[in-house]
PyMOL Python script that loads the backbone (N, CA, C, O; Angstrom):
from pymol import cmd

cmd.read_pdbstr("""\
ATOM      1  N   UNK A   1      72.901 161.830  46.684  1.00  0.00           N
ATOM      2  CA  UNK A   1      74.148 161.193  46.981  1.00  0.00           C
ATOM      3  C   UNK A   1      74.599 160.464  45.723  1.00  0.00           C
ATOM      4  O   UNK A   1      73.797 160.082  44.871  1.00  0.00           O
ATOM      5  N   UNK A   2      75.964 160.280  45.637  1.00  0.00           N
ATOM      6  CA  UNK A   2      76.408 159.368  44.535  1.00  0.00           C
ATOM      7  C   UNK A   2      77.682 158.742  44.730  1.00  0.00           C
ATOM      8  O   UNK A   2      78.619 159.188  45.391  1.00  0.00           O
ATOM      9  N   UNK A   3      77.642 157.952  44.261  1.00  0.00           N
ATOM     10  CA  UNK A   3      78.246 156.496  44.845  1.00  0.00           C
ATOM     11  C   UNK A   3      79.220 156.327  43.242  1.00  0.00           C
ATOM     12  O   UNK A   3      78.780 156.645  42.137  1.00  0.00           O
ATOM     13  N   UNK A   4      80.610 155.746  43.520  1.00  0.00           N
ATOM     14  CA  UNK A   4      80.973 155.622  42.220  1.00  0.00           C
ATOM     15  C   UNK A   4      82.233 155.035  42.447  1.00  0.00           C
ATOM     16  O   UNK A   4      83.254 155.497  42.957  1.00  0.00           O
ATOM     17  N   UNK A   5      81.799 153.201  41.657  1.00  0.00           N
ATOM     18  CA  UNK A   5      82.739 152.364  41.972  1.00  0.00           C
ATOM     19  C   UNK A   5      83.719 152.035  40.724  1.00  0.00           C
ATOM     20  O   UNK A   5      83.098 152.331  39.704  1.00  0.00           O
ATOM     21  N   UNK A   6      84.988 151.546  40.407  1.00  0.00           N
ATOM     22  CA  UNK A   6      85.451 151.166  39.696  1.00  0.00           C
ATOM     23  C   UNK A   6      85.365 149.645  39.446  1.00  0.00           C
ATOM     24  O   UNK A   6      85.640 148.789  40.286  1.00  0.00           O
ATOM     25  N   UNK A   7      84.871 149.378  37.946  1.00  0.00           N
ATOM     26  CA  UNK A   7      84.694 148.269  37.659  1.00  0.00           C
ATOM     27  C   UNK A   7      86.061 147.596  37.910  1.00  0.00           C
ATOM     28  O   UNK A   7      87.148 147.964  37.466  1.00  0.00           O
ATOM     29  N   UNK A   8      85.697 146.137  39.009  1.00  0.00           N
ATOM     30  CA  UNK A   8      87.339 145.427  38.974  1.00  0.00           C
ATOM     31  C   UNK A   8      86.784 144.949  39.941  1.00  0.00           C
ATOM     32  O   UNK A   8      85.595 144.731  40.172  1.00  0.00           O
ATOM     33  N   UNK A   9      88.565 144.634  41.065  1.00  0.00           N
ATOM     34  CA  UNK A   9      88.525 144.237  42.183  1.00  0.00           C
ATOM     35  C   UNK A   9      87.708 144.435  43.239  1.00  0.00           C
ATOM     36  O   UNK A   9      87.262 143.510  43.918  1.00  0.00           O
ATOM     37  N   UNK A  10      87.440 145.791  43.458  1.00  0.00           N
ATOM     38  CA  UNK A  10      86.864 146.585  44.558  1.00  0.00           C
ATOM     39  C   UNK A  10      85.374 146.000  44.901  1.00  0.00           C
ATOM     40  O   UNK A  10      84.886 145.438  45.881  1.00  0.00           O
ATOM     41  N   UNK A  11      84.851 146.436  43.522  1.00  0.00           N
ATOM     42  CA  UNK A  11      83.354 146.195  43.121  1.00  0.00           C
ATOM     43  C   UNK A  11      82.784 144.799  42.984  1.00  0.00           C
ATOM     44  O   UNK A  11      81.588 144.527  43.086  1.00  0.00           O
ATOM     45  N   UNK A  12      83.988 143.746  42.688  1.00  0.00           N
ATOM     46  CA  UNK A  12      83.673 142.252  42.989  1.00  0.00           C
ATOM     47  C   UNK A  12      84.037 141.637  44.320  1.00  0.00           C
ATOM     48  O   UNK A  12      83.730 140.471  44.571  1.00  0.00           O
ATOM     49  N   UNK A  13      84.880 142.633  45.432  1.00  0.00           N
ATOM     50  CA  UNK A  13      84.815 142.282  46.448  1.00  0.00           C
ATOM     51  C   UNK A  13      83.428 142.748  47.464  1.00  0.00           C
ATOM     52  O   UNK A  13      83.114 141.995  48.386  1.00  0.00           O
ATOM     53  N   UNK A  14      82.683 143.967  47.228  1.00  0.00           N
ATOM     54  CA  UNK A  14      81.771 143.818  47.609  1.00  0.00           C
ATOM     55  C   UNK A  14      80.462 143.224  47.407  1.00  0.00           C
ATOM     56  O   UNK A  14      79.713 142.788  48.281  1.00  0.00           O
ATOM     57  N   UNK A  15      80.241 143.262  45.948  1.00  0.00           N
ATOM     58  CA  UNK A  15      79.497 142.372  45.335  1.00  0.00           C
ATOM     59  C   UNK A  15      80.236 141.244  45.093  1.00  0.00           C
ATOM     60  O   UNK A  15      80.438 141.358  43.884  1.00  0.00           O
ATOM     61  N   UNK A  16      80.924 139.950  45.534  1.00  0.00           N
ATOM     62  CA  UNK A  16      80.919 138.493  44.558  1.00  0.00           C
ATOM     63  C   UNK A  16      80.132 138.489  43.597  1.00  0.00           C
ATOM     64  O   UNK A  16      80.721 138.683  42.534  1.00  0.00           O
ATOM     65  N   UNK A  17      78.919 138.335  43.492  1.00  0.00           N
ATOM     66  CA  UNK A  17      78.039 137.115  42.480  1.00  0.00           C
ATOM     67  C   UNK A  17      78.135 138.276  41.214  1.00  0.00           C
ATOM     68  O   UNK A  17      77.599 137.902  40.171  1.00  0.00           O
ATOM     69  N   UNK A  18      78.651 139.407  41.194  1.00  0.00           N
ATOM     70  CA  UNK A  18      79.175 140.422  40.254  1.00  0.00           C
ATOM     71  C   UNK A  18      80.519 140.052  39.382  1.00  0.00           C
ATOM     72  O   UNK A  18      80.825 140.673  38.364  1.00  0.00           O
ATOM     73  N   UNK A  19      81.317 138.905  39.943  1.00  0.00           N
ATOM     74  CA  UNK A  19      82.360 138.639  39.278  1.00  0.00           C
ATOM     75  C   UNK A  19      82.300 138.363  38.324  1.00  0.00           C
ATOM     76  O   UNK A  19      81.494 137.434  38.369  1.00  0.00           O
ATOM     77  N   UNK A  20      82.851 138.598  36.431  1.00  0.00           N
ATOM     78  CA  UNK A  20      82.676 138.638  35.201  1.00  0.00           C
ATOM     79  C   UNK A  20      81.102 138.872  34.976  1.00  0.00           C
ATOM     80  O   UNK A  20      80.510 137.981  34.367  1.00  0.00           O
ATOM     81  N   UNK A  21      80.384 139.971  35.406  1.00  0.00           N
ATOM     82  CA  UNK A  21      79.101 140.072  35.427  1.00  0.00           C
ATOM     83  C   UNK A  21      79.018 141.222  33.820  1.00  0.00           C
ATOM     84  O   UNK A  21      79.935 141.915  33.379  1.00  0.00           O
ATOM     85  N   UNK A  22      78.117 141.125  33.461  1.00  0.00           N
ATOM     86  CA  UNK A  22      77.796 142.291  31.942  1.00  0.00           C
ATOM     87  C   UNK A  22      77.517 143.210  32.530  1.00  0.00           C
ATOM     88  O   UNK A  22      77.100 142.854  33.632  1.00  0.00           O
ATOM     89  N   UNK A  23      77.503 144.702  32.370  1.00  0.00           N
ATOM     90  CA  UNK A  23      76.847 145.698  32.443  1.00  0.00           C
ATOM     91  C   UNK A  23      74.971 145.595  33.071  1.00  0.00           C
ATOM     92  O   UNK A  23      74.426 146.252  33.958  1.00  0.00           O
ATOM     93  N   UNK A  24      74.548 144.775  32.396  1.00  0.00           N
ATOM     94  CA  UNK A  24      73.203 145.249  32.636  1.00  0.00           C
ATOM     95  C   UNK A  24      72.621 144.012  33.642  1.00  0.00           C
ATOM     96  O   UNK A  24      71.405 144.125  33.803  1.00  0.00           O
ATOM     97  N   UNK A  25      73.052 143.179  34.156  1.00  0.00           N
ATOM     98  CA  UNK A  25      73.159 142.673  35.190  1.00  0.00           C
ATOM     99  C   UNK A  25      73.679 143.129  36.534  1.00  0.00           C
ATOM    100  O   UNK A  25      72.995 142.958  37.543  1.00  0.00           O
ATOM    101  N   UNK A  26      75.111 143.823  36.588  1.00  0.00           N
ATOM    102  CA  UNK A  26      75.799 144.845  37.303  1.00  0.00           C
ATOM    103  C   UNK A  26      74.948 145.895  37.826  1.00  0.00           C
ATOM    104  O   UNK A  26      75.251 146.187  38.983  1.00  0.00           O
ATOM    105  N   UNK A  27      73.779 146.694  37.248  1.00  0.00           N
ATOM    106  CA  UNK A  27      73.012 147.561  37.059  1.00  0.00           C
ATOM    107  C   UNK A  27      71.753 146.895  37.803  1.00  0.00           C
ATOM    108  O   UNK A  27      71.202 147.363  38.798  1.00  0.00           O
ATOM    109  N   UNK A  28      71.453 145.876  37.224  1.00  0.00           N
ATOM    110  CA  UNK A  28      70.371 145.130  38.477  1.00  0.00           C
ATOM    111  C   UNK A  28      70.357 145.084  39.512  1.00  0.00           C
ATOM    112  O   UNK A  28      69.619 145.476  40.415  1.00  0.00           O
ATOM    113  N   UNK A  29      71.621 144.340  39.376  1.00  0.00           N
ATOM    114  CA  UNK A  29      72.164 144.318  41.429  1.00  0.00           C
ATOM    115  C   UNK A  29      72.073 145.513  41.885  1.00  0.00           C
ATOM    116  O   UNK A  29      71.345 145.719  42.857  1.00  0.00           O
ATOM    117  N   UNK A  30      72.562 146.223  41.475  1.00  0.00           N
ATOM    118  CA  UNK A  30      72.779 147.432  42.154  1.00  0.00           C
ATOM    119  C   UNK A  30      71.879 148.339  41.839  1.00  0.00           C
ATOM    120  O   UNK A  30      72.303 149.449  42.158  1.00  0.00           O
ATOM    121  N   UNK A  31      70.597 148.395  41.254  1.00  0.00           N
ATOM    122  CA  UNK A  31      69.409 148.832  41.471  1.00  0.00           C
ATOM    123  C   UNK A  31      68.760 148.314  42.334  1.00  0.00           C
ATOM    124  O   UNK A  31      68.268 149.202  43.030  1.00  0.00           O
ATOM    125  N   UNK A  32      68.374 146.942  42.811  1.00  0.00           N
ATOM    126  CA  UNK A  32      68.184 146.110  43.834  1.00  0.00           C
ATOM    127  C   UNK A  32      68.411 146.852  45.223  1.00  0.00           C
ATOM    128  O   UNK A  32      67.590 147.386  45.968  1.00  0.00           O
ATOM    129  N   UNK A  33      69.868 146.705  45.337  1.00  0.00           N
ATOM    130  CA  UNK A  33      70.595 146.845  46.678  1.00  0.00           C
ATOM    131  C   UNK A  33      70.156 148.341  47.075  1.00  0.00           C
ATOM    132  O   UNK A  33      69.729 148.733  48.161  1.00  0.00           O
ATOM    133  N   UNK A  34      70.389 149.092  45.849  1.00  0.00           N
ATOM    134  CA  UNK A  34      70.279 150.430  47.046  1.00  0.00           C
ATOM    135  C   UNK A  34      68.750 151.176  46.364  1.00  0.00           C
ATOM    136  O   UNK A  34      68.517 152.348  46.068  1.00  0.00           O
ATOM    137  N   UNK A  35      67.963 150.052  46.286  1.00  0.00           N
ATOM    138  CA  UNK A  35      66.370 150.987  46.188  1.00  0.00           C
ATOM    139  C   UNK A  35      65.957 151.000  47.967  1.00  0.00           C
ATOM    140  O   UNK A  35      66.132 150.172  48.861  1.00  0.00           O
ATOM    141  N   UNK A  36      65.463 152.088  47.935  1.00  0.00           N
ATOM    142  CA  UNK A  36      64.813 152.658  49.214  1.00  0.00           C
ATOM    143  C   UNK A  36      63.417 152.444  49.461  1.00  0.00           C
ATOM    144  O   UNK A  36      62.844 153.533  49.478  1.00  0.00           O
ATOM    145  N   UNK A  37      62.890 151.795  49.596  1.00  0.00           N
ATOM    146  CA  UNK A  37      61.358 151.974  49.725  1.00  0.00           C
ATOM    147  C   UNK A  37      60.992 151.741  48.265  1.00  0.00           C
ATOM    148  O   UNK A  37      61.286 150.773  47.565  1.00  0.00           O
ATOM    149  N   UNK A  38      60.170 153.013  47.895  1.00  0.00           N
ATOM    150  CA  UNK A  38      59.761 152.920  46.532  1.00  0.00           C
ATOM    151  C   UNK A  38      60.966 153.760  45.684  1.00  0.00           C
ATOM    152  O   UNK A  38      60.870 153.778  44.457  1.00  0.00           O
ATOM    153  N   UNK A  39      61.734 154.231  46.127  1.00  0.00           N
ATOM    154  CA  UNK A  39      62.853 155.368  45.781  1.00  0.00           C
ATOM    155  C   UNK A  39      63.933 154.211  45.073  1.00  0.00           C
ATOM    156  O   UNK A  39      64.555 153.450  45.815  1.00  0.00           O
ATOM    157  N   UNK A  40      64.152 154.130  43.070  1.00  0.00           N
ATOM    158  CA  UNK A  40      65.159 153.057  42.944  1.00  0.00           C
ATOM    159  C   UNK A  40      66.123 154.298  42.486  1.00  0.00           C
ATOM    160  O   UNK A  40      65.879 155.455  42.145  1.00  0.00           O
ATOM    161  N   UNK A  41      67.303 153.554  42.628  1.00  0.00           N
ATOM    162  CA  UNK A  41      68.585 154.441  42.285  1.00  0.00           C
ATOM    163  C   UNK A  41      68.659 155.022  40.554  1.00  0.00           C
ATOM    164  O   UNK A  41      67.722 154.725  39.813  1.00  0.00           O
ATOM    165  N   UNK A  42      69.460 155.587  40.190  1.00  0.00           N
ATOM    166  CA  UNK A  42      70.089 155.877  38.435  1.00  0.00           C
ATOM    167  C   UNK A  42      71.369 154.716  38.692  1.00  0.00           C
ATOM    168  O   UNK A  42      72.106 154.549  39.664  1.00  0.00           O
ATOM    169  N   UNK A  43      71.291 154.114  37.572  1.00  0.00           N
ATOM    170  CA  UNK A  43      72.806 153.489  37.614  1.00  0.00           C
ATOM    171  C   UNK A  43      73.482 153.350  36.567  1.00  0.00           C
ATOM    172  O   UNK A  43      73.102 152.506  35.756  1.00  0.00           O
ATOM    173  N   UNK A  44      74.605 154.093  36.307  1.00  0.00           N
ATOM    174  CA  UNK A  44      74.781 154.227  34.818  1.00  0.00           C
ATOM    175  C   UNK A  44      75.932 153.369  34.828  1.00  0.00           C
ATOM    176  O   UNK A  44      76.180 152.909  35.943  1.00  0.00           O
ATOM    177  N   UNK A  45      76.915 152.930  33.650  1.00  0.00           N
ATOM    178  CA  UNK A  45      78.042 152.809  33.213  1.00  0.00           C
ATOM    179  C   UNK A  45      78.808 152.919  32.177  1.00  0.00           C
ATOM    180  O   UNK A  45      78.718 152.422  31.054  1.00  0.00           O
ATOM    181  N   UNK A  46      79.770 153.794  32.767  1.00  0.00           N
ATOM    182  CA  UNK A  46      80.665 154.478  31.565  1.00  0.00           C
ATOM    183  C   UNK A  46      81.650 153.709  31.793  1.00  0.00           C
ATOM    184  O   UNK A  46      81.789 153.310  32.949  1.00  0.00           O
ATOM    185  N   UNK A  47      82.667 153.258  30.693  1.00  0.00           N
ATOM    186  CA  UNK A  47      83.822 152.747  30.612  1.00  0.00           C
ATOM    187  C   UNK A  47      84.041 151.829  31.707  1.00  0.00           C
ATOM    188  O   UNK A  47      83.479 150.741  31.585  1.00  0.00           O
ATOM    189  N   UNK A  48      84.927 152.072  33.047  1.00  0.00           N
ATOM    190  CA  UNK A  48      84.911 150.642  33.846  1.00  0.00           C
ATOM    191  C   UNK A  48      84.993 151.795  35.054  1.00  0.00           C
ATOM    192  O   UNK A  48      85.858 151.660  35.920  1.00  0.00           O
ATOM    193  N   UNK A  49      84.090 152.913  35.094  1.00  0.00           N
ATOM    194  CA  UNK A  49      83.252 153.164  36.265  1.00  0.00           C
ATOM    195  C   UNK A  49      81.804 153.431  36.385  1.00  0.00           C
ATOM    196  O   UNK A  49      81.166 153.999  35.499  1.00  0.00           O
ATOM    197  N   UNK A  50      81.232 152.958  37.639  1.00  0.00           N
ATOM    198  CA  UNK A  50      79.536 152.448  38.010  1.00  0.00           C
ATOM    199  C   UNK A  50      79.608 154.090  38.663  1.00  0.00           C
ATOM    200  O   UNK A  50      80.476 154.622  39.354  1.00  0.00           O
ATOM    201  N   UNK A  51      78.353 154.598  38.142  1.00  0.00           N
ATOM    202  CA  UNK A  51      78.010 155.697  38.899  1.00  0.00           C
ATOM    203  C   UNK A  51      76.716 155.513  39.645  1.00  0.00           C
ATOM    204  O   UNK A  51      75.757 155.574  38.876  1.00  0.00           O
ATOM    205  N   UNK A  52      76.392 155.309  40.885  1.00  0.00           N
ATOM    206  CA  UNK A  52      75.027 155.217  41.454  1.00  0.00           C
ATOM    207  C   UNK A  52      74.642 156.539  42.048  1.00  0.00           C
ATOM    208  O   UNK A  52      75.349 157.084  42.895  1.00  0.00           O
ATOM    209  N   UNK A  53      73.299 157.160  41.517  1.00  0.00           N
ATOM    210  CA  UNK A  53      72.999 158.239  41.764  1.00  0.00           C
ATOM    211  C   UNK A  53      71.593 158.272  42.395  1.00  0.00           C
ATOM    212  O   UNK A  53      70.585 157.911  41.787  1.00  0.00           O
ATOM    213  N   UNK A  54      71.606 158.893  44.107  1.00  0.00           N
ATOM    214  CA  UNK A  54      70.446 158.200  44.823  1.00  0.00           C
ATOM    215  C   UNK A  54      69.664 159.599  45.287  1.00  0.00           C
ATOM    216  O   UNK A  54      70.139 160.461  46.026  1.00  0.00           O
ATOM    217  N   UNK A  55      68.337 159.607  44.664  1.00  0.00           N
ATOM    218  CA  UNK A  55      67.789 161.205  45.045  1.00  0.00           C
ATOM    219  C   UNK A  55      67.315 161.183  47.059  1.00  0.00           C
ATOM    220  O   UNK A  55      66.230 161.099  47.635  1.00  0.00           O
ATOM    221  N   UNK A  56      68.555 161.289  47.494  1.00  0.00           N
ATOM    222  CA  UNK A  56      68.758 161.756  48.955  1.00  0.00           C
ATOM    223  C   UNK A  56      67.908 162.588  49.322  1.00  0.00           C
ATOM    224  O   UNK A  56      67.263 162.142  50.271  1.00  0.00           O
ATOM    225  N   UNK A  57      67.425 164.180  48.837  1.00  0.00           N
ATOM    226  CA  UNK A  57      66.900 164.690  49.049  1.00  0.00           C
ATOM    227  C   UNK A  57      65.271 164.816  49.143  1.00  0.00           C
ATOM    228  O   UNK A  57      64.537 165.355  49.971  1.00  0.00           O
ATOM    229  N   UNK A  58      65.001 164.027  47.840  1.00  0.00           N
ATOM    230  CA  UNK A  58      63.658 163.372  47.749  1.00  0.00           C
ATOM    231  C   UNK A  58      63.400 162.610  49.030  1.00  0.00           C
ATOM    232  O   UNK A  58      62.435 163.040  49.661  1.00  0.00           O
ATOM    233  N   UNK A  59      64.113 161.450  49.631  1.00  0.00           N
ATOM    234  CA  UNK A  59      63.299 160.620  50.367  1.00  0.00           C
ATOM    235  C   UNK A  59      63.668 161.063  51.496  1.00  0.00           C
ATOM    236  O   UNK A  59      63.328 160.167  52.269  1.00  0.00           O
ATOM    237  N   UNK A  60      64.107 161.806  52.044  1.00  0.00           N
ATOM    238  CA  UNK A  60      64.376 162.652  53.345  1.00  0.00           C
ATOM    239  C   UNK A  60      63.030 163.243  53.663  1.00  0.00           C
ATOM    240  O   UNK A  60      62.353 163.101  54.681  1.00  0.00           O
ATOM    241  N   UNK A  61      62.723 164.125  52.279  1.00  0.00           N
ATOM    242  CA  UNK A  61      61.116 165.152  52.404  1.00  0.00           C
ATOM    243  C   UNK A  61      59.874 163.741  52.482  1.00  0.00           C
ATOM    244  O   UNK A  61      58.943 163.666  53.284  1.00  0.00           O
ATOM    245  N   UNK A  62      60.157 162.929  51.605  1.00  0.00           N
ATOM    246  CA  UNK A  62      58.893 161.950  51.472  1.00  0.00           C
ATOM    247  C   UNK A  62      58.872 161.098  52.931  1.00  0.00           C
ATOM    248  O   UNK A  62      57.830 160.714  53.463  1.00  0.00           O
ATOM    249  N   UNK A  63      60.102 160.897  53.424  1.00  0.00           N
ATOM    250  CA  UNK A  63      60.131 160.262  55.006  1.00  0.00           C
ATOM    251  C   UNK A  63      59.610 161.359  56.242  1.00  0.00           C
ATOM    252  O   UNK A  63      58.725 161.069  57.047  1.00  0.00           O
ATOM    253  N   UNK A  64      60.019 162.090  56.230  1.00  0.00           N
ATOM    254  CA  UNK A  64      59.272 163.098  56.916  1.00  0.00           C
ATOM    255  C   UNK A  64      57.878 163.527  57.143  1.00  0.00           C
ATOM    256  O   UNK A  64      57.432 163.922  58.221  1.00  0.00           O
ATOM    257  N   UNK A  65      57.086 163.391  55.790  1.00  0.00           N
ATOM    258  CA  UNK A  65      55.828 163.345  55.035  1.00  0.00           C
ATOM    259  C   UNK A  65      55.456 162.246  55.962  1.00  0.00           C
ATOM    260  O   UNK A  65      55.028 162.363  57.110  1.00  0.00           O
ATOM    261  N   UNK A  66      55.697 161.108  55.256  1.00  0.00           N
ATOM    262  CA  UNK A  66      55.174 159.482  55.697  1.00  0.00           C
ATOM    263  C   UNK A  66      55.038 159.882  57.572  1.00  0.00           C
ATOM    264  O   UNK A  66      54.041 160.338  58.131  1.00  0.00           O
ATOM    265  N   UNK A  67      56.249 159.565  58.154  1.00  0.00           N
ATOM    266  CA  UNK A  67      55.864 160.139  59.619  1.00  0.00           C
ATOM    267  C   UNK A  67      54.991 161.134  60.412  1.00  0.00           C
ATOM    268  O   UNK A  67      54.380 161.010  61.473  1.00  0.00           O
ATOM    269  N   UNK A  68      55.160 162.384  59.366  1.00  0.00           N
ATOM    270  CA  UNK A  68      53.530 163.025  59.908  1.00  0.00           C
ATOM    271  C   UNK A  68      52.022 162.210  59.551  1.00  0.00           C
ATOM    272  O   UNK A  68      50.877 162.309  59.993  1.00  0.00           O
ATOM    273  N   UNK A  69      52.486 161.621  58.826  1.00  0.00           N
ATOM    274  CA  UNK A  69      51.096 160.786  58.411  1.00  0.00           C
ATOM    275  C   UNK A  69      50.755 160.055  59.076  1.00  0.00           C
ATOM    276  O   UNK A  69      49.561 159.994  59.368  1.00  0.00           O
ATOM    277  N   UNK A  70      51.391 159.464  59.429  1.00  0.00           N
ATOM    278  CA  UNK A  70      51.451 158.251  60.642  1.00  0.00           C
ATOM    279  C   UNK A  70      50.805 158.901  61.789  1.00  0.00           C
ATOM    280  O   UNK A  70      49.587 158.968  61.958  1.00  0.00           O
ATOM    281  N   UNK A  71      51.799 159.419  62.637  1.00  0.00           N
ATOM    282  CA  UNK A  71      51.483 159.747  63.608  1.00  0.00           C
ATOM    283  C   UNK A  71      50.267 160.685  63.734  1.00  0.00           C
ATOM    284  O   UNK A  71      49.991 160.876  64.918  1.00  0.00           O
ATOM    285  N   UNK A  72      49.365 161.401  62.772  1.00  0.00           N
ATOM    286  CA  UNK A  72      48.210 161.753  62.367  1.00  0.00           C
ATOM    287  C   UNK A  72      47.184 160.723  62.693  1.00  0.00           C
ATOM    288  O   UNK A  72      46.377 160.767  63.621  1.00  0.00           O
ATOM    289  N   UNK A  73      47.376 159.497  61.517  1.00  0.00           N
ATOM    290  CA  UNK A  73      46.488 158.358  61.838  1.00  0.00           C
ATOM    291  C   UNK A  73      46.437 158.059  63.298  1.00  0.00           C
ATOM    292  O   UNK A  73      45.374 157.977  63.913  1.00  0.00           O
ATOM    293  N   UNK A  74      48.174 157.824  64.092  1.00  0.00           N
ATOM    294  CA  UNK A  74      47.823 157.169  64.850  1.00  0.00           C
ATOM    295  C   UNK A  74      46.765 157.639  66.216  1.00  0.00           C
ATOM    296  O   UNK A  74      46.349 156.907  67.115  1.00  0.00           O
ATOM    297  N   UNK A  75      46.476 159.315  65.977  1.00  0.00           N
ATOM    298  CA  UNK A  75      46.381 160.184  66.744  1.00  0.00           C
ATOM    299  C   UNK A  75      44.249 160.157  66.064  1.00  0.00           C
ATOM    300  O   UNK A  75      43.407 160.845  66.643  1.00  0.00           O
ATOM    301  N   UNK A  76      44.023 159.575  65.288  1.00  0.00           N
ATOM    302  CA  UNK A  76      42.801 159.256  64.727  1.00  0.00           C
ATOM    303  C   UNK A  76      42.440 160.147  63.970  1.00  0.00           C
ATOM    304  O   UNK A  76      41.241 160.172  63.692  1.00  0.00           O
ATOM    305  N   UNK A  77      43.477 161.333  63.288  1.00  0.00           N
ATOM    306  CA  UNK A  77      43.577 162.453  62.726  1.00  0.00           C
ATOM    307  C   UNK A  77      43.622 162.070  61.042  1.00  0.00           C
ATOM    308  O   UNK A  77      44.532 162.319  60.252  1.00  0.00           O
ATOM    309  N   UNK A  78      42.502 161.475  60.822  1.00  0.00           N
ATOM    310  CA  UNK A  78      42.472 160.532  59.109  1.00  0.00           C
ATOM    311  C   UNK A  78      42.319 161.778  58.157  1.00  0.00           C
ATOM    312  O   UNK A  78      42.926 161.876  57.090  1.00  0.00           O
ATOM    313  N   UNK A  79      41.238 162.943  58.771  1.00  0.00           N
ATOM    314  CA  UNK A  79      40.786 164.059  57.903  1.00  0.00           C
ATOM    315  C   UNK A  79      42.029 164.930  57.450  1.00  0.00           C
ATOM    316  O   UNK A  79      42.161 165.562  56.402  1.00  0.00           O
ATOM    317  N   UNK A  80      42.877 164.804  58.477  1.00  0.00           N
ATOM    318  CA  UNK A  80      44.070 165.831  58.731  1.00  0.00           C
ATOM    319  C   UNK A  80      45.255 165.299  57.590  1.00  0.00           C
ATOM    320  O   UNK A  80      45.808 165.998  56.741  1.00  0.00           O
ATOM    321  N   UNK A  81      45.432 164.002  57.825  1.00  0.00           N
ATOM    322  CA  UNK A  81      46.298 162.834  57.229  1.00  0.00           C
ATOM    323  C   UNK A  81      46.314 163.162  55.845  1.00  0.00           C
ATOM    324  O   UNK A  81      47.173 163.658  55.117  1.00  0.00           O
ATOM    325  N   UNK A  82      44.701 162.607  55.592  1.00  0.00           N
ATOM    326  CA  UNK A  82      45.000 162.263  54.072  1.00  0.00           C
ATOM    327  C   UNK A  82      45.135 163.678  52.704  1.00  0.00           C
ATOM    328  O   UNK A  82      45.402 163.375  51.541  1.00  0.00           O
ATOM    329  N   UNK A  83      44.985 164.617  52.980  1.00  0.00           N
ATOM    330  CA  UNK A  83      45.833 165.649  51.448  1.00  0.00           C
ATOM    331  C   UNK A  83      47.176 165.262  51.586  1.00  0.00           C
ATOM    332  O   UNK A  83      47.669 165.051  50.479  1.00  0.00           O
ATOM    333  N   UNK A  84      48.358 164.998  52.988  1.00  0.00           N
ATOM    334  CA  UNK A  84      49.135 164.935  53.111  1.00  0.00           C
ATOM    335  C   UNK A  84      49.526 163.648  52.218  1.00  0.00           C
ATOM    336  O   UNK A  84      50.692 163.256  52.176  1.00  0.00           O
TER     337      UNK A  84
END
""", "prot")
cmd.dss("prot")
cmd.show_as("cartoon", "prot")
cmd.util.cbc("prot")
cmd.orient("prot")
């Protein structure tokens, strides 16, 4: 997925504490906000647009993973679980 805000109004109305913020602060926050688990975003900036680029596909397969695992353990299935 990718996300892509224009530096300004927009982007300081959803973020405030972003208002007159630098680039690499801007990039914090918003590595912050949309890390997933262990999954952190790309966040680049070109000129006065933020591109957030979030590997969707990755944590779909790794969430799926995690839940068979689980429900393995919870099933006392540890032998089965763990290559997974």
């Amino acid at each position: 997925m990718q996300i892509i805000y224009v530096k300004g109004d927009f982007l300081n109305t959803i973020f405030p504490e972003l208002t007159n913020s630098e680039n690499a602060e801007i990039i914090s926050v918003l590595v912050r906000y949309y890390t997933f688990g262990p999954f952190k975003p790309k966040v680049i900036i070109e000129n006065d647009l933020v591109t957030i680029n979030i590997d969707t596909p990755k944590i779909l397969s790794q969430d799926s993973e995690y839940r068979k695992v689980v429900s393995l353990c919870e099933k006392g299935r540890y032998d089965d679980a763990k290559p997974i």
